[in-house]
KEKE-3310 file (N, C-alpha, C; in steps of 0.2 Angstrom, whole numbers, plus 5000, padded with zeros to 4 digits):
npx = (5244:5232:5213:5197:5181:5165:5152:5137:5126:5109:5099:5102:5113:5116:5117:5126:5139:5146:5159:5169:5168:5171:5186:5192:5192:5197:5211:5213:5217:5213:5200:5186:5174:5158:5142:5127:5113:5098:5078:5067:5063:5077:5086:5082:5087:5100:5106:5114:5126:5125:5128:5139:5149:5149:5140:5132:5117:5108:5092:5079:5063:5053:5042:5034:5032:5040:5050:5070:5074:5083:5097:5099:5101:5112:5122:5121:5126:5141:5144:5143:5154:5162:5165:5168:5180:5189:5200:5196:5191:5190:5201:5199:5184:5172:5162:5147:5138:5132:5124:5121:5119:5126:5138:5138:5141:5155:5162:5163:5167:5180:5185:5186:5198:5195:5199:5186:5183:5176:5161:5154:5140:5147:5138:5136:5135:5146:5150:5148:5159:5170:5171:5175:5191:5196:5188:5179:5174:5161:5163:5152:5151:5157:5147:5155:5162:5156:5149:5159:5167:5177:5194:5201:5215:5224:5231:5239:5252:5253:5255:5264:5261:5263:5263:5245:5239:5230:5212:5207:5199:5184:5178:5171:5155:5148:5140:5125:5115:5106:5088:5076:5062:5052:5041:5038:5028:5026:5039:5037:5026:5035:5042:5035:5030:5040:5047:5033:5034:5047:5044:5033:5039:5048:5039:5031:5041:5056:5072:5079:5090:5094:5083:5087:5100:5095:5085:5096:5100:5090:5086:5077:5073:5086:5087:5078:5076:5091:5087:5078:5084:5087:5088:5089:5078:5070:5066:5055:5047:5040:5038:5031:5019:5007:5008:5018:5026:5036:5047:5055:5063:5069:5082:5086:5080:5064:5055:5037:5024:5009:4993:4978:4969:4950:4942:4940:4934:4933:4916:4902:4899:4881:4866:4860:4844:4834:4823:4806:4795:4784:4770:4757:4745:4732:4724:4718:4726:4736:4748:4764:4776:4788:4803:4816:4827:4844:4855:4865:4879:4897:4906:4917:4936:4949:4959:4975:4987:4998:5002:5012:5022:5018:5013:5028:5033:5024:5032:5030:5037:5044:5041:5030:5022:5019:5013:5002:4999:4994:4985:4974:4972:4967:4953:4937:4930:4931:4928:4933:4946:4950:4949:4954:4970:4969:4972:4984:4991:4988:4979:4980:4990:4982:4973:4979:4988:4973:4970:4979:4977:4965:4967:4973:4965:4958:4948:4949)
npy = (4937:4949:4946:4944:4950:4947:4955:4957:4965:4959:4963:4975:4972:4959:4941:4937:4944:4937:4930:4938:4947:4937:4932:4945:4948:4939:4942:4948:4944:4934:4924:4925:4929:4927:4934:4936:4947:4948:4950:4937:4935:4942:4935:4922:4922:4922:4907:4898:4905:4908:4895:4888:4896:4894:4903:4913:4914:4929:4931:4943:4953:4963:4973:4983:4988:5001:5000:4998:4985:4976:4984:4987:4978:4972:4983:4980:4969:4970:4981:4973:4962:4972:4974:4962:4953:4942:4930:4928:4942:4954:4960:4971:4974:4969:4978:4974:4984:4994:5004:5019:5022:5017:5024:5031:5021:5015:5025:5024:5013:5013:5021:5014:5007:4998:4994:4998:4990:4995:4986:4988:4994:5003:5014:5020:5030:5045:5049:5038:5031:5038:5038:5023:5013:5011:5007:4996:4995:4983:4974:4967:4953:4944:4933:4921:4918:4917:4907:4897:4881:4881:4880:4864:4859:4847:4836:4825:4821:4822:4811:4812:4815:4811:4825:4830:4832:4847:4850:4860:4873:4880:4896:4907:4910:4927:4937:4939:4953:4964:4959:4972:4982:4986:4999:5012:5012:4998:4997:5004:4997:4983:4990:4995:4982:4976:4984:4984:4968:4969:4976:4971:4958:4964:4967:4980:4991:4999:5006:5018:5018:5002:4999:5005:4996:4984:4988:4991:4981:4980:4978:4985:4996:5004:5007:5015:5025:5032:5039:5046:5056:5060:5060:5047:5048:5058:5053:5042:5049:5053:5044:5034:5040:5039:5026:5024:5026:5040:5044:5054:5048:5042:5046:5044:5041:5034:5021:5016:5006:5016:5021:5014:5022:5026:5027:5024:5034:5049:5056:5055:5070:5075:5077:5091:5094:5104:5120:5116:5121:5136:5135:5137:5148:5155:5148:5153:5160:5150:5139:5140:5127:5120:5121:5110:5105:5106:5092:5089:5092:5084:5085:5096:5095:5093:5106:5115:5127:5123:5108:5096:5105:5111:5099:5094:5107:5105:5093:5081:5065:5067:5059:5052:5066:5066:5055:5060:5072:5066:5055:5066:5070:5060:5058:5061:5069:5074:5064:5051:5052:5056:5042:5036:5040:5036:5023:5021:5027:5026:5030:5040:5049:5049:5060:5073:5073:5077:5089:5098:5098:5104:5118:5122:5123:5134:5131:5129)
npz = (5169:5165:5170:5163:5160:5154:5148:5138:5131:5125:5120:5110:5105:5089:5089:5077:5079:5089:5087:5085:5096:5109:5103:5101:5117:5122:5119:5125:5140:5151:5150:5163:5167:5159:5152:5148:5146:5145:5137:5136:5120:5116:5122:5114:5102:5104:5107:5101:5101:5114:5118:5112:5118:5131:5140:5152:5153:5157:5164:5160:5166:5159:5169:5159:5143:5142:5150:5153:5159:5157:5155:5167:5177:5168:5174:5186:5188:5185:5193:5204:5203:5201:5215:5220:5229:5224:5219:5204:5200:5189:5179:5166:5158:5146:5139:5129:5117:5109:5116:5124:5136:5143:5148:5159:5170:5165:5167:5180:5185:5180:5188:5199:5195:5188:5169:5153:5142:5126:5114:5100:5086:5071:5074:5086:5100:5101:5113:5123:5118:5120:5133:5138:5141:5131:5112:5103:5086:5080:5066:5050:5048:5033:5021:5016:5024:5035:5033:5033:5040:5055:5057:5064:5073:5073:5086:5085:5075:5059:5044:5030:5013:4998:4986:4977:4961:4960:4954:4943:4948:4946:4938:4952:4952:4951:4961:4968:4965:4975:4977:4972:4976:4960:4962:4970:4979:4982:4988:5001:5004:5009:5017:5027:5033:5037:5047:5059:5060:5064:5078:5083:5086:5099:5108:5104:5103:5100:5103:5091:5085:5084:5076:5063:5061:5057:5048:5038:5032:5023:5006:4999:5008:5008:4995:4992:5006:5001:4989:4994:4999:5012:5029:5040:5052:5050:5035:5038:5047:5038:5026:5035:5039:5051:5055:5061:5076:5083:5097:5107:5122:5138:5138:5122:5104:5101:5094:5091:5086:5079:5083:5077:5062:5069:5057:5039:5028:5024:5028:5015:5004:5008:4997:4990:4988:4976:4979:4973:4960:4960:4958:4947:4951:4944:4930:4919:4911:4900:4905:4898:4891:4899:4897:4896:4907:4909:4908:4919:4925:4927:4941:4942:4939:4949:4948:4948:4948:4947:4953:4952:4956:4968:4978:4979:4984:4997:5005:4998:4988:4972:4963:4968:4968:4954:4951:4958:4952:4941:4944:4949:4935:4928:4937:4938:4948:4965:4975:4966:4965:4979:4981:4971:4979:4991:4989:4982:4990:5004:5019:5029:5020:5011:5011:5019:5004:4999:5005:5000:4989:4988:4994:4985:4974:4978:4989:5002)
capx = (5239:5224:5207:5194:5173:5160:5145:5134:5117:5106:5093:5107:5120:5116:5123:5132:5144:5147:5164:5172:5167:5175:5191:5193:5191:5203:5217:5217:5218:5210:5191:5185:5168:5154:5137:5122:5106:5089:5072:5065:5064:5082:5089:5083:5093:5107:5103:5119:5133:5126:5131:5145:5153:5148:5139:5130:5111:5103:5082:5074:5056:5048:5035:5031:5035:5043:5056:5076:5077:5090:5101:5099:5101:5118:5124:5121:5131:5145:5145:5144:5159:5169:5164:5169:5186:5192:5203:5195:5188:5190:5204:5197:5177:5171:5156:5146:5133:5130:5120:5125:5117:5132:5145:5140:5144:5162:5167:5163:5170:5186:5188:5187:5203:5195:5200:5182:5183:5166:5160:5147:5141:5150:5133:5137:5137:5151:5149:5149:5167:5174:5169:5178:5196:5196:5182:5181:5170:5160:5163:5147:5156:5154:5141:5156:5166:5153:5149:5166:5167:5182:5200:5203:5220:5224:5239:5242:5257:5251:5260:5268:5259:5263:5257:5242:5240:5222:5208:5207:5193:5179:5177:5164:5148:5148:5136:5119:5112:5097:5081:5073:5056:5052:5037:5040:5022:5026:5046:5036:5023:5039:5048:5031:5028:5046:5047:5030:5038:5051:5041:5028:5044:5050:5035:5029:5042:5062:5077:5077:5098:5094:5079:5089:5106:5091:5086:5100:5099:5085:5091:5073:5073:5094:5085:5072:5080:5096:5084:5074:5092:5083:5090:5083:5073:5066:5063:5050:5043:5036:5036:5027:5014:5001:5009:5025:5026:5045:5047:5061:5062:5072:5088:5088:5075:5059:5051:5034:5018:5005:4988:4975:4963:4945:4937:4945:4936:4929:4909:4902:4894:4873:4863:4857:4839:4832:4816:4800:4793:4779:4762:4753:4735:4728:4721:4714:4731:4739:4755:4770:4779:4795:4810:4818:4833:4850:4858:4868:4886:4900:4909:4925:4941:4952:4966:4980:4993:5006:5001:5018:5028:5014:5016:5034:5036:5024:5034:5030:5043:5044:5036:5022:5017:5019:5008:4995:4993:4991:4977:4970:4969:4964:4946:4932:4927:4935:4928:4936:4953:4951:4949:4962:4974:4970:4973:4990:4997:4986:4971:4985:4993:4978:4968:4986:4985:4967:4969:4984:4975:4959:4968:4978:4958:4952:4941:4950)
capy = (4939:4950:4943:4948:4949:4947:4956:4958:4968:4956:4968:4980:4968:4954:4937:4940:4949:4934:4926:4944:4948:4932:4933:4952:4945:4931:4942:4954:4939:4928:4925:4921:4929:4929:4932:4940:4950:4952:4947:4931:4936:4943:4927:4917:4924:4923:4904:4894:4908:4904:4885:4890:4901:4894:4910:4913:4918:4932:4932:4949:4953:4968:4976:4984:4990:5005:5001:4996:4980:4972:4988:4990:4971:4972:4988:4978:4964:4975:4983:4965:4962:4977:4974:4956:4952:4936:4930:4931:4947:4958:4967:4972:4973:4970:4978:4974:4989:5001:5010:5025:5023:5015:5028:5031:5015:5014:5031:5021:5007:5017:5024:5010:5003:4994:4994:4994:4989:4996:4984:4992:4994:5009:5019:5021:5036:5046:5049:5031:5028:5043:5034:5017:5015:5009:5007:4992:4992:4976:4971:4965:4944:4944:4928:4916:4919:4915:4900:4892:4878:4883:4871:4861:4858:4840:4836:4821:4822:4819:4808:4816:4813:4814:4831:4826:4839:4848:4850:4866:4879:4884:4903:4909:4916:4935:4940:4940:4958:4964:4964:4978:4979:4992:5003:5014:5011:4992:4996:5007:4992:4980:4992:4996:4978:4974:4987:4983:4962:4971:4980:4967:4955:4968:4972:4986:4999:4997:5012:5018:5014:4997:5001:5007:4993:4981:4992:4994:4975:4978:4981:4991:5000:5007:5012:5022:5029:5034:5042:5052:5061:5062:5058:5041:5049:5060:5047:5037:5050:5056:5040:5029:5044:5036:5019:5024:5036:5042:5051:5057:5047:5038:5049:5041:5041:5027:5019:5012:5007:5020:5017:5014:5027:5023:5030:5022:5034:5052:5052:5059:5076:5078:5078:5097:5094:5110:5119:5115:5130:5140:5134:5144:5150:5157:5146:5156:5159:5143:5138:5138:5121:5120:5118:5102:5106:5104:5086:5089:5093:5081:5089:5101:5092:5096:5109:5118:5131:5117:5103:5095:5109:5111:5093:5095:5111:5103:5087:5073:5063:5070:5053:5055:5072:5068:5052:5062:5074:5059:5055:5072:5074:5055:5059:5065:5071:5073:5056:5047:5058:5052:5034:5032:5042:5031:5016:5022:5029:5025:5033:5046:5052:5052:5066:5075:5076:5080:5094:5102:5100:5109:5123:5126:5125:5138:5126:5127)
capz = (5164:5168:5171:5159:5161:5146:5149:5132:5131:5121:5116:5111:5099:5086:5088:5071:5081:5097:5085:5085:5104:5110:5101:5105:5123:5123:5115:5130:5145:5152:5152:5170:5168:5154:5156:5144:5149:5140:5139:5133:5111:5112:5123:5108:5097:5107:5110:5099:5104:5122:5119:5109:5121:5139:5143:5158:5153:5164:5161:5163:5165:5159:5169:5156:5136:5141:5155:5153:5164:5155:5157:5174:5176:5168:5178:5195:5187:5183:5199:5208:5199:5202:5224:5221:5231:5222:5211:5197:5199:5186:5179:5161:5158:5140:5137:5122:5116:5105:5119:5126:5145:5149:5148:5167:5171:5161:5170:5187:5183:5178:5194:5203:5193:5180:5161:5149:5132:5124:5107:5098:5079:5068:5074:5095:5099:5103:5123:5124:5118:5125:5140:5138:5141:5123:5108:5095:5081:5077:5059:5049:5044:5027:5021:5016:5032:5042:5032:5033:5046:5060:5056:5072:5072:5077:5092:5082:5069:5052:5041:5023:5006:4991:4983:4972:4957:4962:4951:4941:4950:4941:4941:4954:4949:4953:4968:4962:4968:4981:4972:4975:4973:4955:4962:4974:4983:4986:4994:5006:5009:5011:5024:5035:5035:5042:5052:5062:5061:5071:5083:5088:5090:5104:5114:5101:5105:5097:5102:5082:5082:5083:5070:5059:5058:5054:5040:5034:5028:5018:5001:4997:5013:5008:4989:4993:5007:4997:4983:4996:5002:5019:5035:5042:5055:5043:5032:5042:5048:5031:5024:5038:5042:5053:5055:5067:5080:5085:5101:5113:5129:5142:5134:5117:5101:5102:5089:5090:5081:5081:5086:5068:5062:5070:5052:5033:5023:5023:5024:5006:5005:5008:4991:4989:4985:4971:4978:4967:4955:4965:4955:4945:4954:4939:4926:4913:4906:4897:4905:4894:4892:4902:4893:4898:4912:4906:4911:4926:4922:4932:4945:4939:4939:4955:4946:4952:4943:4948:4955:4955:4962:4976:4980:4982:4991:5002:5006:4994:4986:4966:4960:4972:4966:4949:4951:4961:4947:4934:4946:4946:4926:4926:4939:4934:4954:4970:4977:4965:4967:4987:4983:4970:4983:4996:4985:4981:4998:5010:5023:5030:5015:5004:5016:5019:4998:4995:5007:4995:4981:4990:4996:4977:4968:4982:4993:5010)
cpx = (5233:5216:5202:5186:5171:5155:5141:5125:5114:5102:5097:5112:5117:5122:5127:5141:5149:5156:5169:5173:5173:5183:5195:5197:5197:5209:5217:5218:5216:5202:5188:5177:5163:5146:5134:5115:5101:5083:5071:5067:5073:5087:5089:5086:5100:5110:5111:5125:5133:5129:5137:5152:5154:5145:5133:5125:5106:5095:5081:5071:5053:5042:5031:5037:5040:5051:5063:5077:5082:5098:5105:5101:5110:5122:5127:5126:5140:5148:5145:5152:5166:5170:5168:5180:5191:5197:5203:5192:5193:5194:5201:5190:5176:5166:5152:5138:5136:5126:5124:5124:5122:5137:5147:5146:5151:5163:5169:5169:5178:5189:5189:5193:5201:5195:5191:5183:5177:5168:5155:5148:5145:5144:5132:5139:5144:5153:5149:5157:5169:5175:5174:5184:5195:5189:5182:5174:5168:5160:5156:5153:5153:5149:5148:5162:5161:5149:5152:5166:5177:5186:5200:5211:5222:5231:5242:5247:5253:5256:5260:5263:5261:5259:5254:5242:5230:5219:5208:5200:5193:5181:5170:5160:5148:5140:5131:5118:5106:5093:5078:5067:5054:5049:5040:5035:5024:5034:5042:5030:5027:5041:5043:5030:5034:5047:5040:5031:5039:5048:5037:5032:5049:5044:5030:5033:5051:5066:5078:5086:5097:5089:5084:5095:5101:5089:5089:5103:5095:5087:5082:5074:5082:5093:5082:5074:5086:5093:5081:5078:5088:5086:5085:5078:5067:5062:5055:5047:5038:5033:5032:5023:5010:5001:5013:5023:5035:5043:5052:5060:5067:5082:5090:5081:5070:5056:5045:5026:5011:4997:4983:4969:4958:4942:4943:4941:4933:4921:4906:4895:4885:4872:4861:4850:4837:4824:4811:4796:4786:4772:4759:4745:4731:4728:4718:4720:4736:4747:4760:4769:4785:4799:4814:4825:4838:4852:4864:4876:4888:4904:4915:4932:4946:4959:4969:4986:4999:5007:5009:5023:5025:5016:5021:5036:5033:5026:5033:5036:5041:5041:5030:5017:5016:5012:5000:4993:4992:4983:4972:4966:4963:4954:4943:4929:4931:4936:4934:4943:4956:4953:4956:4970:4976:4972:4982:4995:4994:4983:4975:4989:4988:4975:4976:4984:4979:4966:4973:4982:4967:4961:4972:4971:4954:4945:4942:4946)
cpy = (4942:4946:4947:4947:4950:4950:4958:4960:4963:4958:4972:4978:4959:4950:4935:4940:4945:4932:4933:4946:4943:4931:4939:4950:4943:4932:4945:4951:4935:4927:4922:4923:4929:4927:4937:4941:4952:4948:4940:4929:4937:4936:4924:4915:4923:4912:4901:4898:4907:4897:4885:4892:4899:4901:4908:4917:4923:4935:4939:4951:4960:4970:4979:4987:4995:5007:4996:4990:4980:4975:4987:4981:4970:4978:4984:4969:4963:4978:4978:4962:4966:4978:4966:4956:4947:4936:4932:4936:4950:4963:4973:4969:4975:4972:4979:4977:4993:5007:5016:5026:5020:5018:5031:5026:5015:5019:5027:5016:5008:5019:5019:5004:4998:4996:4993:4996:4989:4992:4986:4992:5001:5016:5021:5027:5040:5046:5042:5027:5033:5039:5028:5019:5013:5005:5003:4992:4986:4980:4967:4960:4947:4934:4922:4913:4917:4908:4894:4888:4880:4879:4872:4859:4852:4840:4829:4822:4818:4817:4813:4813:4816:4820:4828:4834:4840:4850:4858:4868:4881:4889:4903:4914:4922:4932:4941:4948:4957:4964:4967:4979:4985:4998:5005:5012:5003:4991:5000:5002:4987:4983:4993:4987:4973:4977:4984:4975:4963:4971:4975:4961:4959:4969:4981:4993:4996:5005:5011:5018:5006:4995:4998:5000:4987:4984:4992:4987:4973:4980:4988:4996:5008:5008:5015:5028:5033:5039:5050:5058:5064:5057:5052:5042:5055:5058:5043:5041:5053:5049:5033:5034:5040:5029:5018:5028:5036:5047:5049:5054:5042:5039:5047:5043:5035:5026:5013:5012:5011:5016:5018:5019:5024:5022:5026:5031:5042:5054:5057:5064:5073:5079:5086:5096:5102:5109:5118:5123:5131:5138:5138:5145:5150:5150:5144:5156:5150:5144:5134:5129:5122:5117:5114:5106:5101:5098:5088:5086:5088:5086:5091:5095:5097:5097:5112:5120:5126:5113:5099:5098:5111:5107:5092:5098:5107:5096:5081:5072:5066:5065:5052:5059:5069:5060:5055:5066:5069:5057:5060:5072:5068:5056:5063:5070:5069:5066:5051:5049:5053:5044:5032:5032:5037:5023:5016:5024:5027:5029:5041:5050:5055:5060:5070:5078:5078:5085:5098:5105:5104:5115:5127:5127:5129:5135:5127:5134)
cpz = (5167:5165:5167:5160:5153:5149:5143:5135:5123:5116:5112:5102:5099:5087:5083:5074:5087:5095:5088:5093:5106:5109:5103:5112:5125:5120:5124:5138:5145:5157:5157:5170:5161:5155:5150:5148:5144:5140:5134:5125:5112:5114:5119:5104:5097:5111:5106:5103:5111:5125:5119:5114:5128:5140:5145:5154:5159:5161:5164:5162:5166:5163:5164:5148:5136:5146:5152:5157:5167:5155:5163:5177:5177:5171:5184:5193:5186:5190:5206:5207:5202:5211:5222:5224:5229:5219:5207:5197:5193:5182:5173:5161:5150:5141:5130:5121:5113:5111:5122:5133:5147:5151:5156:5171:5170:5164:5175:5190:5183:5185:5198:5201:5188:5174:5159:5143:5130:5115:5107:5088:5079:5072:5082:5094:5106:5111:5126:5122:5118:5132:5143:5137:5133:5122:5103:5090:5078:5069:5056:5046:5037:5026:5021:5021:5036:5042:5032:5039:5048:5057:5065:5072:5077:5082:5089:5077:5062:5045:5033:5019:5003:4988:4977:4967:4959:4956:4949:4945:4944:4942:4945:4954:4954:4958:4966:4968:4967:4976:4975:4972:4970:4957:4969:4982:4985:4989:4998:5009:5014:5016:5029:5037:5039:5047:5061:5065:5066:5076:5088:5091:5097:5107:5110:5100:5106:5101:5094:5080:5079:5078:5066:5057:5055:5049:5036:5030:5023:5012:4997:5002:5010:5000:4989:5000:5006:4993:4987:5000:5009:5023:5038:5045:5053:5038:5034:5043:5044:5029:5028:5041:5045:5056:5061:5070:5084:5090:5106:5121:5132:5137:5128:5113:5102:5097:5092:5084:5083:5081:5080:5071:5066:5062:5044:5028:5025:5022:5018:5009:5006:5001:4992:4983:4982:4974:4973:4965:4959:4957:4954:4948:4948:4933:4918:4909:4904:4899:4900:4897:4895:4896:4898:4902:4907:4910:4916:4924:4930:4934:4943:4941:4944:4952:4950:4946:4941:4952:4958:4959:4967:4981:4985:4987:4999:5008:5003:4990:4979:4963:4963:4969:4959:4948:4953:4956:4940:4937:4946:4940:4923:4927:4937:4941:4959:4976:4975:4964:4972:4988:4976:4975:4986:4995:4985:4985:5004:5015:5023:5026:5010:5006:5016:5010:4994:4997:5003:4991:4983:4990:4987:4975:4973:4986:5001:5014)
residu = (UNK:UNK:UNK:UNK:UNK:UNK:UNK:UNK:UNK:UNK:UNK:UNK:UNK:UNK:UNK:UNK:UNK:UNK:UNK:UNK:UNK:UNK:UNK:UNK:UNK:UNK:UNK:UNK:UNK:UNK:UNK:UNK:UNK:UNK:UNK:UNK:UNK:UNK:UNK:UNK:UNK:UNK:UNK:UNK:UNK:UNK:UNK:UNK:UNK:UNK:UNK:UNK:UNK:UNK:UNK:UNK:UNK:UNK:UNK:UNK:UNK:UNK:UNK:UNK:UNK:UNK:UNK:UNK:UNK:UNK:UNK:UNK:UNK:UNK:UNK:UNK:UNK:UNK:UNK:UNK:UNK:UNK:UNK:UNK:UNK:UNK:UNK:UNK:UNK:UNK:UNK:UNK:UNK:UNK:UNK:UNK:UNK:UNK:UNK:UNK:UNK:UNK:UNK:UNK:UNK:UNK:UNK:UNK:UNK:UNK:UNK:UNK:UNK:UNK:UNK:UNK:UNK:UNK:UNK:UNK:UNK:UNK:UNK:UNK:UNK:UNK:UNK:UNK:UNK:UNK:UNK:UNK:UNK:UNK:UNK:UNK:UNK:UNK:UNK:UNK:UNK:UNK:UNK:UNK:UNK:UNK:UNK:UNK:UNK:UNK:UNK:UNK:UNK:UNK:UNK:UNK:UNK:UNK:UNK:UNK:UNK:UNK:UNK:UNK:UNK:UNK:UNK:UNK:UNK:UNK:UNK:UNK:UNK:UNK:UNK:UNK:UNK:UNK:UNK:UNK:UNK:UNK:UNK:UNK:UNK:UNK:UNK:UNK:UNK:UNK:UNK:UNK:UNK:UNK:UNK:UNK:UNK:UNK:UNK:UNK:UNK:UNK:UNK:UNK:UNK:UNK:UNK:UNK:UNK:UNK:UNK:UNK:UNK:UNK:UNK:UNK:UNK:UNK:UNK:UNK:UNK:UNK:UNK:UNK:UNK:UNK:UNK:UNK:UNK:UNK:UNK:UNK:UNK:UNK:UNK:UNK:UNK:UNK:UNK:UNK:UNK:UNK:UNK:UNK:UNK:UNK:UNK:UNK:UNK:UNK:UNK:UNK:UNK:UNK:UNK:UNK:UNK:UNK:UNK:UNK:UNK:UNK:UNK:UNK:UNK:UNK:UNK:UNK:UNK:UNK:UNK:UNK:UNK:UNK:UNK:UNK:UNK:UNK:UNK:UNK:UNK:UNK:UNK:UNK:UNK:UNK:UNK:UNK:UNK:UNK:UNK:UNK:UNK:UNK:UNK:UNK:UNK:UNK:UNK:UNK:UNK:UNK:UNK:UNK:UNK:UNK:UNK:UNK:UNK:UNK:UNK:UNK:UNK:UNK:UNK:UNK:UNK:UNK:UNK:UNK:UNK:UNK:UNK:UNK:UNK:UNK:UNK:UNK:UNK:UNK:UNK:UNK:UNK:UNK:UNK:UNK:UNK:UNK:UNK:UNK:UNK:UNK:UNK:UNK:UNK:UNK:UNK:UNK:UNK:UNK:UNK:UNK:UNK:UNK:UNK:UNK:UNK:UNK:UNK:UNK:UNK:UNK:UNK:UNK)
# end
């Protein structure tokens, strides 16, 4: 029977997944190693399947927010492994990630005669199971699988009974469905304020795979991004202007939290004082009377030929634009325009929209 290793990336794969790993595992020989790598927040996580399973925790400490430890961690664990002359050394290495930095790794590994079986969500990318001898898709449990207590099966022989007649079964109540929260402006408050949850429970700064499979639990987050028929990273970057920053590094996508305006609001125009009328010198003649100045009209109303279809072509979602020209027709002045905007989308969006609506009324 060959010798099997367990090695799990922490940061990388929810413990959801530990019952599926293990079992996988334990069909393909016999488990002599198992061992997990990540930092302190994802170890926690990992804190019963640890008990559960006997597995070897390995702690690893960040120098800072932007480096892989726990990667590089589990490589040299791996490669410790694959040098080991024992017994138990290793015929089969399971490695459990959705990441893709390991498919070095797996080629290595490969040559040096070892079998890896890569687990990962449905969302690994493809150079990652090209890589492993073989590829398993974790399965998301469903709720009343994962509530069901294990049977143990006694060694004792159990005596006969009589069969008793069982109780009729109720029917069971249908599955209540996600609520979803009805306005659109409070599922985009709900999802920045889970997102940055995430963020500050990692160190500020997530790979946007691993974003995303947490997302995809949100039952708002999986309605609004559905509606907005925009690719996820797409998505965010429209809809979390200001609040996120996404950028390309350390071969993969990064999500962190961006850094806050200094300024909340635009400061309001100078008054335009009117010179005083030049005084009459002369005397003799009897100066009229002034006619009374007209009362001081309010400020034009901020129009545009097509407000909505501006909106759109320039990126807003079609309930957006058609909200902002409701606010438009509602203000009486571009002030109060700014601060309904900024009420309804926030600093970033509303500036973004008031400059739209300048450029359509000829002011840019």
């Amino acid at each position: 029977m060959p010798n099997v290793a367990i090695l799990i990336d922490a940061e990388n794969v929810l413990p959801i997944f530990a019952d599926q790993i293990f079992t996988h595992a334990a069909s393909l020989g016999a488990v002599t190693h198992k061992e997990i790598y990540g930092a302190a927040a994802a170890l926690n996580a990992w804190v019963e399947p640890v008990l559960k399973y006997a597995i070897r925790p390995s702690l690893t400490i960040r120098p800072s927010k932007y480096k892989n430890t726990s990667d590089i961690a589990l490589v040299i664990g791996a490669m410790d492994l694959l040098a080991s002359k024992t017994e138990a050394a290793p015929d089969i290495m399971v490695i459990a990630s959705s990441d893709s930095d390991f498919s070095a790794l797996s080629v290595r590994l490969r040559t040096g005669g070892v079998d890896v079986v890569g687990m990962g969500t449905d969302k690994s990318n493809e150079l990652w199971r090209t890589a492993c001898t073989s590829f398993v898709v974790l399965q998301q449990p469903s709720a009343r699988a994962a509530s069901q207590p294990r049977k143990i099966e006694s060694a004792r022989p159990v005596p006969e009974k009589t069969p008793e007649k069982k109780p009729e079964r109720t029917p069971e109540k249908a599955p209540e469905k996600p609520k979803i929260t009805p306005t659109h402006s409070g599922r985009i408050a709900n999802i920045r304020a889970f997102i940055l949850n995430q963020l500050s429970s990692r160190e500020g700064r997530m790979p946007s795979h691993a974003l995303f499979s947490l997302l995809n639990e949100l039952p708002d987050y999986r309605y609004d991004q559905q509606r907005s028929k925009r690719k996820p990273l797409d998505y965010l970057a429209r809809q979390m202007s200001g609040a996120l920053k996404i950028e390309e590094a350390e071969g993969g996508t990064w999500v962190s939290a961006a850094t806050p305006e200094t300024s909340e609001t635009p400061e309001a125009p100078e008054a335009v004082q009117e010179a005083p009328l030049p005084r009459q010198e002369t005397q003799e003649t009897p100066v009229p009377a002034r006619e009374p100045e007209p009362a001081p009209q309010p400020e034009p109303r901020i129009q545009e030929p097509d407000p909505v279809g501006l909106l759109i072509q320039a990126g807003a979602p079609e309930d957006a634009a058609r909200k902002i020209a409701a606010i438009c027709t509602e203000s009486t002045d571009r002030r109060a325009v700014y601060n309904k905007l900024r009420k309804a989308f926030g600093t970033a969006d509303a500036r973004k929209y008031l400059q739209i609506l300048k450029e359509a009324a000829g002011e840019a």
